[in-house]
C-alpha positions as CSV (number, residue, x, y, z in Angstrom):
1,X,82.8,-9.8,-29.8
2,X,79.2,-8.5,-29.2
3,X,76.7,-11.8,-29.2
4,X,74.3,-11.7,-32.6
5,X,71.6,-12.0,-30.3
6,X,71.4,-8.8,-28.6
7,X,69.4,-6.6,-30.5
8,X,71.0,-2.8,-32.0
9,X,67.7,-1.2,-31.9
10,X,67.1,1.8,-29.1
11,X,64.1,1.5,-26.8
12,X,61.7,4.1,-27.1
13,X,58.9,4.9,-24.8
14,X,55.4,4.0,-26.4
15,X,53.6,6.9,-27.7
16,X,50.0,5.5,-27.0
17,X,51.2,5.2,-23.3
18,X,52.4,8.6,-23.0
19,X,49.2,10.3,-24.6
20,X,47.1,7.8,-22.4
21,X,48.9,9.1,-19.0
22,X,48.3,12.8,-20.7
23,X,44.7,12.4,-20.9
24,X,45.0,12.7,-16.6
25,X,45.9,15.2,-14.1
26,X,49.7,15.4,-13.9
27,X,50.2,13.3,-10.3
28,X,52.2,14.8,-7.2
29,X,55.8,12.3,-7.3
30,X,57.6,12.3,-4.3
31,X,61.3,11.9,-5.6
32,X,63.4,9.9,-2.9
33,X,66.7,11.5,-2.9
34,X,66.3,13.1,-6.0
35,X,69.7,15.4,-5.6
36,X,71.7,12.8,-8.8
37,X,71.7,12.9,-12.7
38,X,69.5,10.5,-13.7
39,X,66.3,11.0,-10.8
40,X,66.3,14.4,-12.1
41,X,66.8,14.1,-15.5
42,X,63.8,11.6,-15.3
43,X,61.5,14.2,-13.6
44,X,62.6,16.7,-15.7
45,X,61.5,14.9,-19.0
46,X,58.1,13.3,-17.1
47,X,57.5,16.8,-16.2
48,X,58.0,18.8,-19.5
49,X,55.7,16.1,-21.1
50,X,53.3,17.0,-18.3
51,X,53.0,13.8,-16.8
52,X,54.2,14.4,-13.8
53,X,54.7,17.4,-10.9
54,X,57.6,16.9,-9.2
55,X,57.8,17.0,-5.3
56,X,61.5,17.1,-4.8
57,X,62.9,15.4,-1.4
58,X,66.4,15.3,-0.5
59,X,69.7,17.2,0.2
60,X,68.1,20.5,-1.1
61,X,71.5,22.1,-2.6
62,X,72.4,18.8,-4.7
63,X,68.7,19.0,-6.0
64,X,68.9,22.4,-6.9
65,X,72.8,22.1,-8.3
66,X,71.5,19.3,-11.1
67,X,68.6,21.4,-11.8
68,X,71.1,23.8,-12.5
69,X,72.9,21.7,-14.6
70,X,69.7,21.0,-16.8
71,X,69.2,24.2,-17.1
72,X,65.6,23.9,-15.4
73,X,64.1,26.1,-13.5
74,X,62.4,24.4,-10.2
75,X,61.4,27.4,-8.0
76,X,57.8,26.5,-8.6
77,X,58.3,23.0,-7.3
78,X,58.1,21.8,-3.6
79,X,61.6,20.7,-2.1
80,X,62.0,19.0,1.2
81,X,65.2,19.0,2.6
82,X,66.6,15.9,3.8
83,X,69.7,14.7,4.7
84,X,71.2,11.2,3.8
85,X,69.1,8.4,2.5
86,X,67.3,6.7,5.4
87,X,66.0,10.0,6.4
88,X,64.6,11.0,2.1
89,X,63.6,7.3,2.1
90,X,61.3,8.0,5.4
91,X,59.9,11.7,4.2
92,X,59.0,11.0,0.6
93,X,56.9,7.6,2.0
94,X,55.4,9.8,4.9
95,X,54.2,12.3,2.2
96,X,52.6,9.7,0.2
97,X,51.3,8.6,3.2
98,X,49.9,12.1,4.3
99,X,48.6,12.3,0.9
100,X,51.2,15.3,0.1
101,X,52.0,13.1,-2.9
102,X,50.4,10.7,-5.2
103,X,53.4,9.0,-6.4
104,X,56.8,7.2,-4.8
105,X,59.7,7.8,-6.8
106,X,63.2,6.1,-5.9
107,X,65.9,8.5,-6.5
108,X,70.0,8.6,-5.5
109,X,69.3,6.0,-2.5
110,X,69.7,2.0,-2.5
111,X,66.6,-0.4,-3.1
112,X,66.8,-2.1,0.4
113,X,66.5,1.5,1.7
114,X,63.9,3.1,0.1
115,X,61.3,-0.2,0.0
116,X,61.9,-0.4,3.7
117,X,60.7,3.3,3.9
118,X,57.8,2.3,1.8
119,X,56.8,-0.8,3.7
120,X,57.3,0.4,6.9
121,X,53.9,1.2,8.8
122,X,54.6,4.6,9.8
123,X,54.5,5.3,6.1
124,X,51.1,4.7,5.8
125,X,51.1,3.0,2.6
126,X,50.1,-0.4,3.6
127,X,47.2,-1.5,2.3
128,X,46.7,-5.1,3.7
129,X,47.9,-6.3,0.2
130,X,51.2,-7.5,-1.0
131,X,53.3,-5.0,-2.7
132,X,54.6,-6.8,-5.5
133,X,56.1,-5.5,-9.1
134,X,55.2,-5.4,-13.0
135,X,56.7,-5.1,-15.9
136,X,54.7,-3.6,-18.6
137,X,57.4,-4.4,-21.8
138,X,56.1,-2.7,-25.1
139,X,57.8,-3.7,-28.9
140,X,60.2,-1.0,-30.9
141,X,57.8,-1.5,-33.3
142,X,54.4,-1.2,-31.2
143,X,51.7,-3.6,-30.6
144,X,50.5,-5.0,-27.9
145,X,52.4,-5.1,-24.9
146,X,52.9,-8.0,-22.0
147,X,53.4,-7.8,-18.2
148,X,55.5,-9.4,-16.4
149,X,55.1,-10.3,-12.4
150,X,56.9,-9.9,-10.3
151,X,60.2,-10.1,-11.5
152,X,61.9,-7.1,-8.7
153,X,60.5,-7.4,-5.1
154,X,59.0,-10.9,-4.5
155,X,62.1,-13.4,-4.3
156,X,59.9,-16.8,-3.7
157,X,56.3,-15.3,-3.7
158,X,53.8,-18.0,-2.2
159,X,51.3,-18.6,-3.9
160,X,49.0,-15.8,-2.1
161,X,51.7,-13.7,-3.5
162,X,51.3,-15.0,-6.8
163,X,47.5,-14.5,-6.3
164,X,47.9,-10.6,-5.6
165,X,50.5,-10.5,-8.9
166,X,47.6,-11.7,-10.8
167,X,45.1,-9.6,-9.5
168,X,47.3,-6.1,-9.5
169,X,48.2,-7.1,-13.5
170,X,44.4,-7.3,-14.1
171,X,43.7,-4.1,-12.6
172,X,46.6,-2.4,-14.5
173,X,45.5,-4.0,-17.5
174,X,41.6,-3.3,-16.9
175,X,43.1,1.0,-16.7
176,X,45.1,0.3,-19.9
177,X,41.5,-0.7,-22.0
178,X,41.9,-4.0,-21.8
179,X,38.6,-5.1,-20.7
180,X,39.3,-9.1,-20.4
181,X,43.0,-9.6,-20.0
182,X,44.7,-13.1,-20.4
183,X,47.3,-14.2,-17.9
184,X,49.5,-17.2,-18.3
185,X,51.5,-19.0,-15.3
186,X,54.8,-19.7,-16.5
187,X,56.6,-23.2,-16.2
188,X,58.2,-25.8,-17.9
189,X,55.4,-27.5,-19.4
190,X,51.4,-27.5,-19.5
191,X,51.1,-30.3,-17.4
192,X,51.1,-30.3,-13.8
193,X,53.8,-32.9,-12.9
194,X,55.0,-33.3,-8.9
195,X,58.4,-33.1,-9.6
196,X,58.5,-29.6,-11.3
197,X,57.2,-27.6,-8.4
198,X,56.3,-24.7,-10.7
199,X,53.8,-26.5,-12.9
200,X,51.9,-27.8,-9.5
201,X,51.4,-24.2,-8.4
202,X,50.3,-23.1,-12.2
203,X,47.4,-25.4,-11.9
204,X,46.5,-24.5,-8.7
205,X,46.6,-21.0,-9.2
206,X,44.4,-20.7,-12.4
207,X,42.0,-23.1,-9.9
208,X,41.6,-20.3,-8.0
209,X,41.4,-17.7,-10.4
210,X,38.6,-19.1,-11.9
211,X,36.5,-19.2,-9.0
212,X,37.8,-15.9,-8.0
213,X,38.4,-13.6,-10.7
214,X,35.3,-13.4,-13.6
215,X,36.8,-10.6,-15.4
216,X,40.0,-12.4,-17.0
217,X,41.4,-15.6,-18.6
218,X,43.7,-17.5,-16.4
219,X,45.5,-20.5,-17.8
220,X,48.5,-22.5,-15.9
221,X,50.5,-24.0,-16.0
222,X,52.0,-22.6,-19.6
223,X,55.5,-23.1,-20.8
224,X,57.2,-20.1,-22.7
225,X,56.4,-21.0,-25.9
226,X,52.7,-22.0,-25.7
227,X,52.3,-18.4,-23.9
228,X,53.8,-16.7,-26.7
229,X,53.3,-18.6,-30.2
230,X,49.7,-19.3,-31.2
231,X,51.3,-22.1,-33.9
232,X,52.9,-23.9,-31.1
233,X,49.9,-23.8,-28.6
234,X,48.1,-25.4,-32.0
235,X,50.7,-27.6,-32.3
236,X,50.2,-28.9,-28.5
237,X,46.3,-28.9,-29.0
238,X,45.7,-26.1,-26.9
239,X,43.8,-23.7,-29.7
240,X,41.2,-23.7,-28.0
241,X,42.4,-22.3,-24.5
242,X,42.2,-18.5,-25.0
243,X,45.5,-17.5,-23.2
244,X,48.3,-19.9,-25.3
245,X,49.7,-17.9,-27.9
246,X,47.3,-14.7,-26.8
247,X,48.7,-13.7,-23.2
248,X,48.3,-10.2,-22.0
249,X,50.7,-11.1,-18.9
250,X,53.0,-13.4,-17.3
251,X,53.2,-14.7,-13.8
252,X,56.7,-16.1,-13.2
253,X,57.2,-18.4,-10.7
254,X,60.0,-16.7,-9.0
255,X,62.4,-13.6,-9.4
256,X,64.8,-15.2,-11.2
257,X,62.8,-16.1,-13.4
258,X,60.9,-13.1,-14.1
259,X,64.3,-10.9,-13.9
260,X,65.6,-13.0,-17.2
261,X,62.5,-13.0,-18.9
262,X,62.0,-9.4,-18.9
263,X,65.4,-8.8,-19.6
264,X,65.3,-11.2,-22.7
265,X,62.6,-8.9,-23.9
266,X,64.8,-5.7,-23.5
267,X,68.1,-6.8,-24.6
268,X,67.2,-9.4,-27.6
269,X,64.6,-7.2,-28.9
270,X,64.9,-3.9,-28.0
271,X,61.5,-3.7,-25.9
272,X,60.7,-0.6,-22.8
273,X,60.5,-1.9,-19.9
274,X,58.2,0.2,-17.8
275,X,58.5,-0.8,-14.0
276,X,56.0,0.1,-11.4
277,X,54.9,-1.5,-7.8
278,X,51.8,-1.4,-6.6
279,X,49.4,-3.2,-3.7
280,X,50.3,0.2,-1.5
281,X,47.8,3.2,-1.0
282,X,50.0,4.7,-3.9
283,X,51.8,3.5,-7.2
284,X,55.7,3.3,-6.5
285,X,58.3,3.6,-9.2
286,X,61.2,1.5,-8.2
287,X,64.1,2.8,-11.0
288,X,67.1,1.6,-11.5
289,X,70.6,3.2,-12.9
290,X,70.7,0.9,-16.0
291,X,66.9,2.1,-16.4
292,X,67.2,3.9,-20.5
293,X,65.5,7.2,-20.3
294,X,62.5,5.8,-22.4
295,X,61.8,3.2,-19.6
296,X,61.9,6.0,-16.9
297,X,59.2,7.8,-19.0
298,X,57.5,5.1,-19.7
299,X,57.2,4.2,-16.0
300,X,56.0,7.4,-15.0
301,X,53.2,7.1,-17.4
302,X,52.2,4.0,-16.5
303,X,52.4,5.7,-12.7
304,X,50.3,8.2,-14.3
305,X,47.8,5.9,-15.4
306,X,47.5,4.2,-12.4
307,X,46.5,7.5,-10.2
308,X,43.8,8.1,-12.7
309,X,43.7,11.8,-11.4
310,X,41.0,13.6,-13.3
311,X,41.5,16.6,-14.9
């Protein structure tokens, strides 16, 4: 018997995301492996909606075989021909790196593979900063959406980590419009406490923010409830602090965490998940096979976004 809390409802990518990313130059995405269904049936769609310009890399007959199957015609697109996935995983980074591509796209290839490609120095993606994840989860019904970090690459982030999560979702938000975001820490409670870890690092990490970042409301440590419900941040006295009940984002305090949260949102109420890491020298799309075709879009939007390429 399916559980009654799963929800029945499709996601969809959001519209205002999609005709945000069209308002910029389509970037360069440098598809790891890209020779399999779903990587090209993602850059086909991404690339039709003219978000995105394809820069195929990979065993070049499987590439070409699937486009055949779509029925798409790719002669106008670049194709590098690799073979296996160490050796895709190594070109696509290098091109970003070479700035032949604006974009790092995971394709047919596994995750350990293709982020060891990306963080590996002859890439030329490092930036001195922590590559870390966010989710950008946006309702069936639209509204405002929350973030989510980092909930894919960062097991046990320290709390630099954490410090770099909350920075990277502040300058994702800032490109979204959102000119004063509000990012909770998530815990168990809103008091620091010694013996719950999690709330101990909250505190100490909205200490810092507030000497460090002057363009966003940092509140921690926030338990679930007070970071989504406004009546229940009322309830606990905390009206007055402008992130319970009102946040933009959510730091978790490890991957486990952050992996069930974002999945709550996705599978109890139908929300698109759009996935991007960033803290490299370009945005890297990190997708998954149980990735819907709306969260694929939605991520290369949000990719889109991020490269701000004019026009």
């Amino acid at each position: 018997m399916t559980s009654p809390f799963l929800s029945a409802r499709a996601p969809h990518a959001p519209a205002d995301l999609i005709a945000m990313a069209k308002g910029f130059a389509a970037p360069r995405v440098a598809i790891a492996r890209a020779g399999a269904a779903l990587p090209m049936e993602a850059a086909e769609d991404a690339t039709k909606a003219g978000i995105m310009t394809p820069v195929f890399v990979g065993e070049a007959d499987a590439i070409r075989a699937e486009a055949a199957k779509l029925n798409w015609d790719i002669s106008s697109y670049a194709i590098h021909d690799t073979s296996g996935e160490l050796e895709a995983g190594q070109t696509a980074a290098a091109l970003c790196g070479a700035g032949k591509a604006d974009v790092l796209m995971k394709g047919n290839l596994h995750t350990d593979v293709f982020m060891k490609s990306a963080v590996s120095r002859d890439a030329g993606l490092r930036t001195g900063k922590q590559f870390v994840h966010i989710f950008h989860i946006s309702h069936p019904d639209g509204g405002k959406p929350i973030l989510i970090s980092d909930a894919a690459v960062n097991v046990t982030p320290n709390l630099e980590t954490r410090q770099d999560c909350i920075t990277e979702c502040v300058s994702l938000l800032n490109r979204l419009g959102n000119d004063r975001p509000k990012v909770a820490i998530l815990s168990a409670t809103e008091s620091a406490i010694p013996s719950v870890p999690s709330s101990m690092d909250g505190q100490a990490l909205a200490q810092w923010a507030a000497k460090n970042i002057t363009n966003a409301d940092v509140s921690g440590p926030l338990a679930f409830d007070l970071i989504m419900s406004p009546d229940a941040a009322a309830t606990k006295g905390l009206a007055d602090n402008p992130v319970a009940g009102h946040a933009d984002a959510i730091i978790v305090p490890d991957i486990v965490a952050g992996n069930a949260l974002f999945k709550a949102f996705v599978y109890l109420k139908g929300g698109c998940a759009a996935g991007i890491v960033t803290g490299a020298k370009v945005p890297i799309l990190l997708t998954s096979r149980a990735d819907p075709a709306a969260a694929r879009m939605a991520s290369a939007a949000l990719a889109s976004i991020s490269c701000g390429l004019p026009k």
